[in-house]
N, C-alpha and C positions, 0 to 999 in steps of 0.2 A: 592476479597478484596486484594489492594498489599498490600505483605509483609513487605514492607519499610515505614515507620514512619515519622512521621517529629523529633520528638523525638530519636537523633543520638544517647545519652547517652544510652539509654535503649536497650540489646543488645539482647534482649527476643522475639523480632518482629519478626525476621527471624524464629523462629516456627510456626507461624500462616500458618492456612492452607487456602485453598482457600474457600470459600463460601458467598452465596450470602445474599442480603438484605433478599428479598423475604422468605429465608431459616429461619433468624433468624425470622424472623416475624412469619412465623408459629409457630417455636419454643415459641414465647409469650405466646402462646394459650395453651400452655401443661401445665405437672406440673413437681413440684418439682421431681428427682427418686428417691428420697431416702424418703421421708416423703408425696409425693404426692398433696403436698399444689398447688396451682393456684399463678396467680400472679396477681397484678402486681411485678417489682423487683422481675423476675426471673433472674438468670444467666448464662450465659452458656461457657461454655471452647470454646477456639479460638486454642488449641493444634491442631496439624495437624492428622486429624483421630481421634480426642476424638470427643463425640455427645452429651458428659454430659450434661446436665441441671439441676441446685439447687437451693435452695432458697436463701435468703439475712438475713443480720442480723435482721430484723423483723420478722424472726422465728428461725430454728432453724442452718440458714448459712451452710447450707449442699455445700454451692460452697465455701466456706473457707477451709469445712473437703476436700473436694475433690482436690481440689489443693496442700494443705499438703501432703495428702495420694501418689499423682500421678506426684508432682515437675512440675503440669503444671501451668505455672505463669499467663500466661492474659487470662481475661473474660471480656467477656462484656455484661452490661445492657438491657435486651432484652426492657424495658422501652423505654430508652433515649439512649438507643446506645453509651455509653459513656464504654472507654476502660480503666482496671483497671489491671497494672502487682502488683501482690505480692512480687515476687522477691525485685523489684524498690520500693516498698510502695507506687506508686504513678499514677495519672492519666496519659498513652499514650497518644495520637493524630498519628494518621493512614495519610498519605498522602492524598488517597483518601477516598471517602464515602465506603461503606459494600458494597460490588457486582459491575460486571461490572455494565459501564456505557450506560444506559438504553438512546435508542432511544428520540431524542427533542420532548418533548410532542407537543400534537395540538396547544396550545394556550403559550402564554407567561407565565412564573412562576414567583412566586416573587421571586425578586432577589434585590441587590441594585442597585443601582443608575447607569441606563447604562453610558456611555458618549454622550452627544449630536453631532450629526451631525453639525457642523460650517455650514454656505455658504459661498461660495467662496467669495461673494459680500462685497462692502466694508460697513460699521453698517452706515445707514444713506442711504442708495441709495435709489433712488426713484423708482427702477426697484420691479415688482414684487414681493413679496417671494415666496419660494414655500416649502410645506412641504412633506416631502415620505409619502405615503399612508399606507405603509406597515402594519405598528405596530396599526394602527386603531383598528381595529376589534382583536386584540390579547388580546389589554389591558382592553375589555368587555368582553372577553367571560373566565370568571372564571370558570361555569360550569364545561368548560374540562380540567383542570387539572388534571393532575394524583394523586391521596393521596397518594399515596406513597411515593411522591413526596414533599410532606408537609408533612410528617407526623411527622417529628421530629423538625421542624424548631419552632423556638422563645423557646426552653428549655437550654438558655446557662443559664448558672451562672455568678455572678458578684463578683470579689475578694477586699475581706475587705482590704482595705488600709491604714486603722489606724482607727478605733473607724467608720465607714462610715456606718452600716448596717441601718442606717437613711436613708441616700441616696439610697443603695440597693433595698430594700425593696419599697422605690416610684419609681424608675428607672424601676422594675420592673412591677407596678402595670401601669403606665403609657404605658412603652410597651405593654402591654396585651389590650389598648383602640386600636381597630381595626381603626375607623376614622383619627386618631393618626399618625397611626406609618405607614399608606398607603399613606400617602400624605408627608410623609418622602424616604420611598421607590418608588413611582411611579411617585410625584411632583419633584424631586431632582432638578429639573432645577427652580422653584419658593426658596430655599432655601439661597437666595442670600441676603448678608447684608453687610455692610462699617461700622459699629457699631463695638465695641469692648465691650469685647471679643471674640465674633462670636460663641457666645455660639449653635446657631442653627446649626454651622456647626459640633460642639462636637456631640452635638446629634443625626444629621442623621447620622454618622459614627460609632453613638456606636447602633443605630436601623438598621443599616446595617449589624453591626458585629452578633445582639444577632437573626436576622431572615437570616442570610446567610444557604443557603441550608448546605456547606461544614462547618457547625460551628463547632467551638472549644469548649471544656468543660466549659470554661467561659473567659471572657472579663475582660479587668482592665480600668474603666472609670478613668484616669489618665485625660485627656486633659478636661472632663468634667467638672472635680471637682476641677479641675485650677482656669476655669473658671468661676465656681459659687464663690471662695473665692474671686479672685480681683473682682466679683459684690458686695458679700456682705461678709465683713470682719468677722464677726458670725461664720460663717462655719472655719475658720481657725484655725487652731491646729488640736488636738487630742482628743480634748471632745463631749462628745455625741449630739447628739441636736437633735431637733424635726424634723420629718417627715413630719410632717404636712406642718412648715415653711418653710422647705426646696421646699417642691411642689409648696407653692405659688412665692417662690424666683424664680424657676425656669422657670413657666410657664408665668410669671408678662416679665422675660427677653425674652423669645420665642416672645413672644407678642411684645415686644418694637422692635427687629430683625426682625422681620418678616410683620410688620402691613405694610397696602399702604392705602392712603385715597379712600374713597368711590367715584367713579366717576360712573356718572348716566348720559345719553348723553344731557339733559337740565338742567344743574346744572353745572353754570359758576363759583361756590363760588370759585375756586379754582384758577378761573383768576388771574395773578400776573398785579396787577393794582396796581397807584399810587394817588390814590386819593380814601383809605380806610377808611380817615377822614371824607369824605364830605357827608351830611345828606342825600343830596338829589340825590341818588345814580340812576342812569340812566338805563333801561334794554337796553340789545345789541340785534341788529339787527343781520339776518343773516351775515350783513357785516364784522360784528366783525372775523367771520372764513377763510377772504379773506385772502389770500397769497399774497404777491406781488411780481411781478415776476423779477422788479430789485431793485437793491438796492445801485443806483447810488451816491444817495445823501450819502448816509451812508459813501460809500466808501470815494466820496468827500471830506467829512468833516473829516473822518481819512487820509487821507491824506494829510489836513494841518496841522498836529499836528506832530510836529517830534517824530518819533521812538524809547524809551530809550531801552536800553540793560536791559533785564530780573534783573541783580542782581545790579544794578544802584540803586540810592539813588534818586527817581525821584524830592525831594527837594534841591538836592545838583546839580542837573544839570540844575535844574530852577534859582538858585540864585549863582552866578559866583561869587561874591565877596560883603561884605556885606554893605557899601553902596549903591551901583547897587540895593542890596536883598530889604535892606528899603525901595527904593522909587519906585520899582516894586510891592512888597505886602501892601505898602499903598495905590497904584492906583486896583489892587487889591481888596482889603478891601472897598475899597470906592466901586468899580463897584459891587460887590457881595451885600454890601447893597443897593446899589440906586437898583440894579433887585429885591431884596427886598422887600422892600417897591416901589416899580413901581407894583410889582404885586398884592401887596396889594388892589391897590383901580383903577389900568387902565392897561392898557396893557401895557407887560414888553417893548416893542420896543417902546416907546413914547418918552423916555426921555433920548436916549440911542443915541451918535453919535460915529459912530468909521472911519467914511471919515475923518477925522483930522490927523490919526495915524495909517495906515495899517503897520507899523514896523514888522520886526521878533519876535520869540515870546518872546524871550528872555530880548528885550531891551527893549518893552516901554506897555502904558497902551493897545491899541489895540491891539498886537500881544495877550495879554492875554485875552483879549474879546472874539476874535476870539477863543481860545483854549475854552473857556468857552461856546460859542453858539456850537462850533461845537459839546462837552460831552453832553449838554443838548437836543442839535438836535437830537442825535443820538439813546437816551436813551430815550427822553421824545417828541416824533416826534410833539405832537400838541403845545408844549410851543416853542410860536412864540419868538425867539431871533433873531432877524435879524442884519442884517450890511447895512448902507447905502452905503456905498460905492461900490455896484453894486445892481442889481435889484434883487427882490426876484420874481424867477421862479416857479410854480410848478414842484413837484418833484414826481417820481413817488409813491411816498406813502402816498404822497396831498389824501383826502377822503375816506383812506382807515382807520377804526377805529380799530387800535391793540387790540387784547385782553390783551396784558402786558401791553404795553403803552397807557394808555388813556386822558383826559383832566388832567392839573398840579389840585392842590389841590388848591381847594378857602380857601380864608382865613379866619377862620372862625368868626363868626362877633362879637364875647366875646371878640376877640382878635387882635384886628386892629393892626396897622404899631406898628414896637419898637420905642419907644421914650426914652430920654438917661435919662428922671424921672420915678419914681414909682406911677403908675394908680392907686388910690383907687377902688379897687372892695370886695364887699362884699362878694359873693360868686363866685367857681368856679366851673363850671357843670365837672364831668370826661369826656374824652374822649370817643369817641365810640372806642368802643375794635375790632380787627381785629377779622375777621369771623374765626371763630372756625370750621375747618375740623374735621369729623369722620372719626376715622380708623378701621380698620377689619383685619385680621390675621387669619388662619389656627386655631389658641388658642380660638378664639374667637366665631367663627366658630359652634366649638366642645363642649364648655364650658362655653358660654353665655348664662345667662337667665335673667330673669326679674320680680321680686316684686316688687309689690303695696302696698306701707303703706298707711294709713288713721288714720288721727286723729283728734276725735270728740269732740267739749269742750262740757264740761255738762251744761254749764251755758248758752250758746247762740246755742248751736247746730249746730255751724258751723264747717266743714270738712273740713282738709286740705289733701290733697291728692299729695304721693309724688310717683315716680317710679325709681327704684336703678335696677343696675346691677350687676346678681350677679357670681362667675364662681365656688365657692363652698360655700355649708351653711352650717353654724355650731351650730348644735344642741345640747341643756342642757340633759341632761341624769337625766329624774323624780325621786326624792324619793316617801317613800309610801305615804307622806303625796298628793305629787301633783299626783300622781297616784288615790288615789281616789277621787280629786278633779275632776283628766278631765275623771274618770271612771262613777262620778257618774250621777243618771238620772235626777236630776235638774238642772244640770253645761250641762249636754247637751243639755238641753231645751233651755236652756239660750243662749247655743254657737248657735245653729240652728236658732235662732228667729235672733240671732246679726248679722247672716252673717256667723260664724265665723269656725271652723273646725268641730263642733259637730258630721260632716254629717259622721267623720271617726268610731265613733263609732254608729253609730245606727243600725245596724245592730247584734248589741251584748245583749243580755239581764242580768236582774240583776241578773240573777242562774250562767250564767258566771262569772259574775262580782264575786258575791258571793264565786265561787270554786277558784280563784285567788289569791281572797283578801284571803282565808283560808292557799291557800298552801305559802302565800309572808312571812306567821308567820313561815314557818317549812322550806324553803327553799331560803329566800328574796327574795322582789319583783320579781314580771316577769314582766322586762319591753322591748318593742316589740320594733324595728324601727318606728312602726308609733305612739306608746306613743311618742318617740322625736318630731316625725314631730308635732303631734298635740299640745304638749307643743310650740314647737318653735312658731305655727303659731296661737297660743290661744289670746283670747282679752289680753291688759296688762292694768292695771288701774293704770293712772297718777296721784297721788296724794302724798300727804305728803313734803316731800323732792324732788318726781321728779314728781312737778305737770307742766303743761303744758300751755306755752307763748302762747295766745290766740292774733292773729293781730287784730280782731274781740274787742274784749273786752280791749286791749291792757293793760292786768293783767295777773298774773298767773291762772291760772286754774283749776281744778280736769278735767281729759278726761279719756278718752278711745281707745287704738291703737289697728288694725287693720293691721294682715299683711294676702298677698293673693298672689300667685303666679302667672304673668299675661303669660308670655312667658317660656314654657319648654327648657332647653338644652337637646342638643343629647346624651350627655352624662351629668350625673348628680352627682357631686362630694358630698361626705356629711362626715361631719369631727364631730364625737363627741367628746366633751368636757371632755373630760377624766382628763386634769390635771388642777389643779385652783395651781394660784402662787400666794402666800403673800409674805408679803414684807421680812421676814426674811426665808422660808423653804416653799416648795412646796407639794401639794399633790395630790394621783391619787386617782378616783373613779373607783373599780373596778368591779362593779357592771356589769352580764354579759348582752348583750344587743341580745335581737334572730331577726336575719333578714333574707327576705326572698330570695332565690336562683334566685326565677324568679317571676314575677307576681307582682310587689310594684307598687300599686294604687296611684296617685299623684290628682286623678278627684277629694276628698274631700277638697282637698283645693288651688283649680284653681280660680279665680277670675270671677263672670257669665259671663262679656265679654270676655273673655279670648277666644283668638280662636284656641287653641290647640286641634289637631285631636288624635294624639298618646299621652297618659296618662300612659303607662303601661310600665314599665322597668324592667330587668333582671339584674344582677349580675354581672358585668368583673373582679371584683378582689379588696381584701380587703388587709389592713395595718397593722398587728398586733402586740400591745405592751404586750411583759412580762417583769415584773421585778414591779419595783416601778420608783415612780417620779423620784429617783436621781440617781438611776441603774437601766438599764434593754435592751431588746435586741429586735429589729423589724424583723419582717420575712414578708410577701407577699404570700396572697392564688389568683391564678389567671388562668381563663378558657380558655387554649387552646382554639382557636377562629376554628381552622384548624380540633382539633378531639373533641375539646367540654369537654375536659377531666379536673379535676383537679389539679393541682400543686401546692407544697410550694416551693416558694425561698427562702432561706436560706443561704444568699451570695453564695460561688462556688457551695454549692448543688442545686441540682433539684430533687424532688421527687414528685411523683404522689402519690395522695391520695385520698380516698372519700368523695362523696360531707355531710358526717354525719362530717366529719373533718372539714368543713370548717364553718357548721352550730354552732360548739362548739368553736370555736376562738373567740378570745377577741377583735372585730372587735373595731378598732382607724377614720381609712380612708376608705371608700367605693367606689367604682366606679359601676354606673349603666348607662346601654345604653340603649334605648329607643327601643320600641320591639313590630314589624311589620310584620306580615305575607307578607302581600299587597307586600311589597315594593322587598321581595324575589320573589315571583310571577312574577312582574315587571321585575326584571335581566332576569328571565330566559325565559321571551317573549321575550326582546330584542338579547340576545342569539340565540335563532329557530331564530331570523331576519336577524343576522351577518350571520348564517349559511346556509342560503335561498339564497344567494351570487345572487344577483339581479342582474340584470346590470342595472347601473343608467345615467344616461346623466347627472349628475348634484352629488359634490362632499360639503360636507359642513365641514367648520370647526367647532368645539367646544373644550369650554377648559378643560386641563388637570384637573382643579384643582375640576369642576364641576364634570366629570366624577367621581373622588373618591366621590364625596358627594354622588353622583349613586350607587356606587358600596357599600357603608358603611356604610351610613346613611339611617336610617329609613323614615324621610320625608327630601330629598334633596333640597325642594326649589324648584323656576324658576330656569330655563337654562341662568346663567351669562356668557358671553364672556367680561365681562367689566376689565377682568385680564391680557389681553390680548389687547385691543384694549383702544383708546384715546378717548374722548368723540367726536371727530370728527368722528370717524367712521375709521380709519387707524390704526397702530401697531405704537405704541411711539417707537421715534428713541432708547430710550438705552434698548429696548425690543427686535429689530430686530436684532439683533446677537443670540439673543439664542433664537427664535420665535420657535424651534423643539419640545423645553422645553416645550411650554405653550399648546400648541394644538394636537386635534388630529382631520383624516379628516374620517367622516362617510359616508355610502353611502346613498342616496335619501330616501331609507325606513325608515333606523333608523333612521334620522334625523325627519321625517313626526310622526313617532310615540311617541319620545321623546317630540315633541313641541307639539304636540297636548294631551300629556298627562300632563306634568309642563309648558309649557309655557315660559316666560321668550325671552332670545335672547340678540342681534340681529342674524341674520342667517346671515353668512359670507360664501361669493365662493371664494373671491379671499381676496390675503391676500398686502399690501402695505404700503410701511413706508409715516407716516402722513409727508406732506410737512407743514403743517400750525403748526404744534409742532417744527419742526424743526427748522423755521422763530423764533417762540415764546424764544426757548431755546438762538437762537442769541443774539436775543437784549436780553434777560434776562441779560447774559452772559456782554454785553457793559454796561449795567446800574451798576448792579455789579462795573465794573471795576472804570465807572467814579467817582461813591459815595464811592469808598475806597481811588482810588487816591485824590481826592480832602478832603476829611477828613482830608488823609495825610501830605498832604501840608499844609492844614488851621493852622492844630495841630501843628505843627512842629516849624511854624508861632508863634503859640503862648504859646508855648515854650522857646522862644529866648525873647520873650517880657517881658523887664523889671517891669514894673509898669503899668499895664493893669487897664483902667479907671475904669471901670464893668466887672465883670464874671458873665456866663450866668453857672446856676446848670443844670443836668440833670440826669437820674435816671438812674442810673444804671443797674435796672434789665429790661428798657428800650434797653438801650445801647447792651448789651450783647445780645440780640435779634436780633437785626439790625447787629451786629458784626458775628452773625452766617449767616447772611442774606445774608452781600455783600462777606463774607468766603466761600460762596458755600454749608456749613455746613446744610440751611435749604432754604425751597424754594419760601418761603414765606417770604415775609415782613413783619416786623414787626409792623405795624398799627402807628396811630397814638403816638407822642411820649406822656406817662404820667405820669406828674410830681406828681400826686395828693397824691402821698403817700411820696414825698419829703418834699412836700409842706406844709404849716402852715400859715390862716389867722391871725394876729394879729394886730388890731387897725385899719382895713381894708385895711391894705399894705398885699400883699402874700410875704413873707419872707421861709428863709430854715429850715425846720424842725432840733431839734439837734439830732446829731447823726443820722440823714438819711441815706442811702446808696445811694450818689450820687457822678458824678465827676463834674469838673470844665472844662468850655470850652470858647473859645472865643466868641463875638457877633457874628461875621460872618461866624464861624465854625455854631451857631444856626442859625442865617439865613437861612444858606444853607441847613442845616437838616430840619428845617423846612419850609421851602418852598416847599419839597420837599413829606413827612409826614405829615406833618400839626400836631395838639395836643398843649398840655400845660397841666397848666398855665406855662407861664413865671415865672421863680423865679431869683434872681440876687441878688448880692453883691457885695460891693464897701470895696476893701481890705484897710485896714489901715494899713500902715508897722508894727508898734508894735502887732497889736490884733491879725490878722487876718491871720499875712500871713504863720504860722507853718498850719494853716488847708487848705492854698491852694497849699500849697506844697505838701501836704499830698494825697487830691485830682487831684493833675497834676499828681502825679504817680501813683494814682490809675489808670489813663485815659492811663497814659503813658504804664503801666503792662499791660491792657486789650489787646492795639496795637501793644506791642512792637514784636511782630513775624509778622504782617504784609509785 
């Protein structure tokens, strides 16, 4: 052990004598000398030549008398290894660990986040990747680790920073989730977000700090707890607050930081296509994945368009002076609606001449045309805008059907050409709404599950059936009264014949029942974790004040609700109900609730389809409140994963306790992980296979992220490389700079053994950046640009416009979508546009809803949007100077605030 500190002040170090880990560790195993107690929380002198060993203040601190007596100042915790001078009153920190440093074990140790290897290559090449083989087989074979080696790791403490032991106490209970806090330590390369506050990055840095082998006595979640308050303003100050809400605030933002949509190799949904409105949606052929291999026209067409300077005013270089501007944006105006309505009812090139006027683009109507087919060519390849004044060539992207770019949108037939009167329609259908992507995250992963509600009307016996996701459940905590309701043997009968949980007590008989219900008079109730469950998931009877909207009967109802658990999480969060707030003062129930260490049955109220294998969960670590509702203090009991031992957090403390201590806590939050023989068995086949070091002809990749689910989870799933790879079958380009991150490469056995036991895939040898993602991100990229520039100019346009005949409304929470859309912000389209919640029929004219959230825009600013999107209805107004025009002024800068950073 050196001598030297990190701790300069403390001038007591230079005493310490030399001795090893391994030394003190024996020394755990003794006892007290003076009193001969056992430990845990023995201590022992660090003086150079002392051998003493004494007890802690949980007896009777025979290492306090011993230090008095002998001026030897630092001991340390034969527990936690944590170093304490008397002299200083305060906690060391030792430079290095206790004992020299012990030989590179066999296999990889936890550790944090290594640094990825770059490649040389530029992110985007179409060459090869390639990954070192090395760390393969390291980062499966746990088995050989050294414990010695872990054996102190994840016991840091966390420092109260004003009122925080809220925070503490879940930061803790969260690290202690193994699934968790490995895909923070060995994924680091997946923990990438452009989101603010990057709350995920606080985190793997503060689960790097509290499992680093060389750890400190505790950490200051400073940068975390930044960034929970600029999430949610709640947390700010100095006042206490819930634990509970803090875990959902935190994990609700992991999840938003970290989610990526589900990509499955025959699931187009994600296609960025322009015709999201159109009913009769087309499936794609192979062809859809063809690349093209030049992109002559493209360039062509940018190439007649001059050049502006990045911080240019692209409407101030188009209109030179404003005369010239008038009769340029009125020919303009005209050409954007006659393509309009051209496309409305025949093909846009029909009625369209621009041999008259090949001018520059500045001076006259052609040159502008020309600017306009070439954005449209570029971005939307099948919408034919042609120019007669030379022939139209095939080009080389003629028959090739883009997955971004497909047919323009038809128009849809509710809503023909604009006419400058008001259509009497009586009703308007909504739009179709843009396909709704699922996402998935690491949070979700881990803490996903899924009930089944059912609700039965008594009057027609019809069942509505709903399915909710859930990531924690929060269960009511029974009095006696509902204790021997769901105790008794006809409330069983009843639950059992209904479906319903009964099946958790059957097993029990009434002499039990009986000695319960006797001892609940002299002791209160004893109520178990599965009284909660089976309260939470017992019939509920709809009646009275909350009877039940029957679609069936289309009247209120009396029913009956049903809930069932259809899909297990791997981890299983459960939050009792401990405080009830009324409107003026809050209260807690403290009624104590006994749960169990290991062995919690969830089979009594699984749903019969339900196709869960593993039922059976253990313990990782509970939340505990004392005090009362409007004072009190949270601590954390939580199962070393490494020695299986137990601990309380207690902000900077850490103390090891028995598991009788953690049975008698006033459990708030609970964390259970799902609890498999099988699936250990499993590692350590795969393990004898790494170490059977085959020689294979054949090398496979698999992903990082699956491997932890291997290593952590009790049922992992199929084998997904889908985290990794594009539904094409390549590495998406903004993947292939850190591809080190995502993968690793196994040899021919383990891969043969892995797939043939979960299945899944695809199986990958070689690894290569997708050229047809690459294509897609382009033109993405060009469409973007044209539907923001041209917005720009429209808007700008009609801006300057004095007394605008018709304004066309549009919806803002529309707009704002689209606005993320062409900002790069998201990657998706915003579907069609819908006004319908702007909108308001009256006297069969659609007029604007009052007080809508909508802005104002020009006709042919809507044209263009919508030609483009397609949607409605149309809504419009015809401003009258006196009435009308404080609300369109009002609306131009709404429009104009949403743009003005453009």
């Amino acid at each position: 052990m050196s001598p030297v500190g990190t701790n300069s002040d403390c001038p007591h170090l230079e005493c310490v004598g030399e001795i090893t880990k391994e030394e003190l560790i024996q020394k755990s195993h003794g006892q007290c000398l003076d009193c001969k107690v056992s430990g845990p929380n023995l201590w022992a002198c660090l003086e150079n030549g002392c051998a003493y060993v004494g007890c802690g203040e949980s007896h009777a601190d025979h290492s306090t008398v011993h230090s008095q007596d002998t001026r030897h100042n630092l001991t340390v915790n034969l527990t936690t290894l944590r170093v304490w001078c008397y002299a200083c009153g305060k906690e060391v920190f030792l430079d290095r660990k206790l004992g020299p440093r012990s030989p590179a074990p066999a296999s990889k140790p936890q550790s944090p986040v290594q640094p990825s290897v770059q490649d040389a290559r530029a992110p985007g090449s179409p060459a090869a990747l390639r990954v070192p083989p090395a760390a393969a087989c390291d980062d499966l074979d746990t088995e050989m680790e050294e414990e010695d080696e872990l054996r102190t790791r994840g016991l840091t403490g966390l420092k109260n920073i004003g009122n925080t032991c809220y925070m503490n106490a879940a930061l803790q209970a969260l690290s202690n989730c193994p699934p968790l806090t490995q895909f923070f330590v060995d994924c680091g390369g997946l923990v990438r977000t452009d989101k603010k506050p990057a709350l995920c990055k606080s985190y793997q840095k503060l689960v790097s700090d509290l499992w680093h082998k060389n750890r400190p006595g505790y950490v200051v979640p400073t940068n975390l707890f930044q960034g929970i308050k600029a999430v949610n303003p709640m947390f700010r100050g100095y006042s206490q607050q819930d634990s509970q809400e803090f875990l959902r605030c935190l994990m609700d933002q992991l999840h938003e930081e970290l989610k990526e949509p589900l990509a499955e190799p025959d699931d187009h949904s994600h296609a960025i296509t322009i015709d999201d409105g159109v009913e009769d949606d087309k499936s794609q052929s192979d062809n859809d994945f063809q690349s093209c291999e030049s992109c002559g026209s493209s360039d062509r067409a940018d190439s007649e368009v001059p050049r502006l300077p990045e911080d240019a005013n692209e409407a101030d270089m188009l209109i030179p002076d404003e005369a010239q501007a008038n009769r340029d944006w009125q020919k303009e105006k005209n050409l954007i609606n006659n393509l309009y309505r051209a496309g409305s009812n025949q093909d846009l090139d029909k009625d369209i001449d621009t041999a008259a006027d090949p001018s520059p683009v500045i001076s006259s109507q052609g040159a502008v045309k020309v600017q306009i087919q070439s954005r449209l060519s570029d971005c939307y390849p099948d919408v034919q805008v042609t120019s007669t004044s030379r022939p139209h060539s095939p080009t080389p992207n003629d028959g090739v059907i883009s997955k971004l770019s497909s047919s323009p949108p038809k128009a849809p037939p509710t809503w023909p050409g604009i006419s400058s009167s008001h259509k009497k329609v009586t009703a308007f259908p909504p739009p179709k709404n843009k396909v709704q992507r699922r996402y998935r995250s690491v949070i979700s992963d881990v803490f996903d599950g899924t009930i089944v509600s059912s609700v039965q009307c008594l009057t027609c016996d019809r069942v509505s059936v709903t399915l909710e996701t859930f990531q924690d459940i929060s269960l009511p905590i029974p009095g006696k009264e509902d204790l021997a309701k769901l105790h008794s043997s006809s409330h069983q009968t009843a639950l059992v014949k209904a479906g319903s949980c009964g099946e958790a007590y059957a097993p029990q008989g009434w002499i039990a029942f009986v000695m319960e219900y006797i001892k609940s008079w002299f002791w209160g109730p004893v109520v178990t974790l599965q009284d909660c469950l089976a309260a939470f998931f017992a019939r509920d009877e709809l009646k009275g004040d909350n009877m039940y909207s029957c679609e069936k009967c289309k009247k209120l109802r009396n029913g009956v609700k049903f809930c069932k658990v259809q899909s297990l999480p791997e981890i299983l969060c459960i939050h009792l109900k401990r405080f009830r707030h009324e409107l003026m003062f809050s209260t807690k129930i403290g009624t104590h609730v006994s749960f169990p260490l290991g062995g919690l049955d969830l089979q009594p109220f699984l749903a019969k389809d339900s196709s869960a294998q593993t039922t059976t969960y253990d313990l990782l670590s509970v939340i505990c409140h004392h005090g009362t509702a409007s004072s009190g203090h949270y601590i954390a009991y939580c199962r070393n994963d490494l020695n299986n031992l137990w601990y309380e957090f207690d902000d900077q403390s850490v103390t090891e306790v028995a598991e009788s201590c953690v049975q008698n806590a006033e459990a708030y939050v609970l964390f259970y992980k799902k609890s498999n023989e099988e699936a250990q068995k499993e590692r350590r086949r795969v393990s004898s296979l790494l170490n059977m070091m085959e020689p294979s002809l054949l090398q496979f990749y698999i992903s990082r992220q699956w491997l932890n689910k291997f290593k952590t989870f009790a049922e992992p799933g199929p084998i997904s490389n889908y985290d990794f790879l594009c539904s094409h079958g390549g590495v998406p380009p903004h993947k292939a700079t850190y591809i080190d991150d995502l993968v690793l490469m196994l040899p021919q056995n383990v891969w043969d053994h892995l797939y043939s036991r979960y299945g899944g895939g695809p199986a990958v040898n070689h690894l290569y950046v997708c050229h047809t993602c690459q294509t897609e991100i382009e033109k993405l990229e060009k469409r973007r640009k044209a539907e923001l520039d041209m917005f720009v100019r429209l808007n700008k346009a009609f801006q300057e416009e004095e007394s605008p005949v018709v304004i066309y409304c549009i919806s803002m929470q529309w707009f704002r979508e689209w606005e993320g859309f062409v900002k790069g912000k998201d990657n998706d389209p915003p579907g069609p546009i819908d006004n319908t919640k702007i909108a308001v029929n009256k006297n069969g004219h659609i007029t604007l809803k009052q007080g809508a959230d909508s802005g104002q825009i020009s006709e042919e600013t809507w044209n263009f949007l919508h030609s483009i999107h397609g949607g409605g209805p149309v809504v419009t107004m015809r401003p009258n100077v006196g009435h009308q025009e404080p609300e369109v002024s009002q609306s131009e800068e709404k429009i104009e605030v949403e743009t003005r950073t453009v």
